[in-house]
Structures are given as structure tokens and as C-alpha cells.
C-alpha positions, 0 to 999 in steps of 0.5 A, a space after each residue: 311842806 308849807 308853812 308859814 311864821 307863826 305869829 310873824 308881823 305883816 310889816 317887815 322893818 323896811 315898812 313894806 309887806 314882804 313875803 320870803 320863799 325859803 326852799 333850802 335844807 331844814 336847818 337852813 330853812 329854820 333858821 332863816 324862817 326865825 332871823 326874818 319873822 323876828 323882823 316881820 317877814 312872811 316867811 313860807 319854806 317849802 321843797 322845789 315841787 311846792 315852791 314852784 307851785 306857790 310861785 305859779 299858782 299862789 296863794 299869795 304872791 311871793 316877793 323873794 325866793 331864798 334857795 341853795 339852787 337857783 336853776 330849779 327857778 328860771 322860769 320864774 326869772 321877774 321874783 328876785 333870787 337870793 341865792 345862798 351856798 358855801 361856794 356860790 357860783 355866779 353863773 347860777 343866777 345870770 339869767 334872773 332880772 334880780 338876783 344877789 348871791 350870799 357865802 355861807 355861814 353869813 350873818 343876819 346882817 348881811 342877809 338883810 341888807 340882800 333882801 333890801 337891796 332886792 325888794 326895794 
């Protein structure tokens, strides 16, 4: 699966161009595909198998990846990570440069301060 925002702007509301890989389950994605293109994020879900191939091989470059699993993505460990789960463990992200950790249920708001804090 990819897929990206229909009709979603190509500046995100920092100003700068930012493309958000989202590799969670499908209500998750979707929701998380709807809170950001409204604010101008690219947005590509995709399942692991595809997310480690557009982070190895394109077609664009991504800027952040959100996911429920961090460790599918340590070979990977310059793309910032914004890991998101009920319980999240901060063992998960340890061996990245840049990742932030997010409880689930969260609020827009709290997940956009995440991804500014990691993008900028």
C-alpha cells in the first residue's frame, strides 16, 4: 500500500515541505493521513515491507516516519521516528538520533508539537 494525501498542500504550516511516513494499523493511518494533510503534510501510509523500501529506494525522500513499531526501522536510524502506542516503551527508540515517543489516544496538538520538535 501507498498512498499519498489527495489534495494536500506541499507546504506544511512550519513553512517547510515535509513528507510523514505513517506505517500503523488503517484506522490509526487514516486518521493520522487526515490530522496532517489538513496542515499541509505529505502524507504516505504504507505496511513495513513498503515503508522499508521507500525509505531505501524513494521516490521521494521521507522526513519522519510514524509507527507503532519502532524496531522494524533501525537500520534506518538518521529518519526521525515518532513512535506512538498505549503503553510506549523508551527502550523502543534508544538506538535512533531522533525519536519522540507519543501515549495513545493523543490530541492533534500533542502530535504536532512532536513533529516539530523532530523536523526542526
Amino acid at each position: 500500500m501507498y498512498n499519498s494525501a489527495p489534495g494536500s498542500a506541499e507546504i506544511s504550516e512550519g513553512g517547510v515541505f515535509t513528507t510523514v511516513l505513517v506505517v500503523e494499523e488503517q484506522f490509526v493511518s487514516e486518521f493520522l493521513r487526515s490530522v496532517l494533510s489538513k496542515r499541509g503534510y505529505r502524507v504516505i501510509c504504507a505496511t513495513f515491507e513498503r515503508a522499508k523500501s521507500i525509505l531505501r529506494q524513494g521516490p521521494e525522500p521521507v522526513d519522519l516516519v510514524i509507527t507503532n513499531r519502532p524496531l522494524e526501522f533501525v537500520a534506518t536510524p538518521d529518519v526521525p521516528i515518532l513512535y506512538v502506542a498505549a503503553c510506549p516503551d523508551p527502550e523502543m527508540i534508544r538506538g535512533f538520533g531522533r525519536a519522540l515517543s507519543l501515549s495513545k489516544p493523543f490530541h492533534p496538538r500533542d502530535l504536532l508539537e512532536c513533529l516539530r520538535s523532530l523536523v526542526d
